[in-house]
N, C-alpha and C positions, 0 to 999 in steps of 0.2 A: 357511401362516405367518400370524403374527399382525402388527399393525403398530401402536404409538403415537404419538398422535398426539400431541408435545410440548407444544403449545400449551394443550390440554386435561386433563394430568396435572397434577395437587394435587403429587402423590410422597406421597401414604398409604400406597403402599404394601402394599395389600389383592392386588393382582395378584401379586406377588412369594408373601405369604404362603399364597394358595390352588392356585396351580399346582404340581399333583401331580408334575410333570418336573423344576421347579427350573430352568426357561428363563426365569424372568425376573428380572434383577437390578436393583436399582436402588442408586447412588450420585449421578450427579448427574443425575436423569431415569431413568425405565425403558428397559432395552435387551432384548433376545429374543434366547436363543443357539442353537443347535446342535438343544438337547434337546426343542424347540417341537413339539406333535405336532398343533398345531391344535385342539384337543378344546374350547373355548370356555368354558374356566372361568372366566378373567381377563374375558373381555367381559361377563359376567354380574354380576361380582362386582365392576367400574367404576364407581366414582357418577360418575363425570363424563362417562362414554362415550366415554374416549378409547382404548377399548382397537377395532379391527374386525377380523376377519377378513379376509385375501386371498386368494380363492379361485384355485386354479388353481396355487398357490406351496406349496413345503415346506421 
């Protein structure tokens, strides 16, 4: 599972429009639902590097 880190999200918005699952919504901050497979597209595509990985979580 993925995890954001509030502090460090703009709200651009780039995580939302690149994950191929449609697990991450944003309205007021980004949230991760259900459909999260892990695959690391959002953390790549973060200019602010608020996006990490939790390993171990699904």
């Amino acid at each position: 599972m993925i995890q954001i880190d509030d502090k460090k999200c703009c709200g651009c918005s780039y995580c939302v429009l690149t994950c191929p699952k449609e697990a991450i919504t944003s309205y007021y901050g980004a949230e991760v639902n259900e459909k999260c497979t892990s695959c690391g597209i959002c953390v790549h595509n973060c200019p602010n590097y608020a996006i990490i990985i939790i390993q171990g979580e699904k």
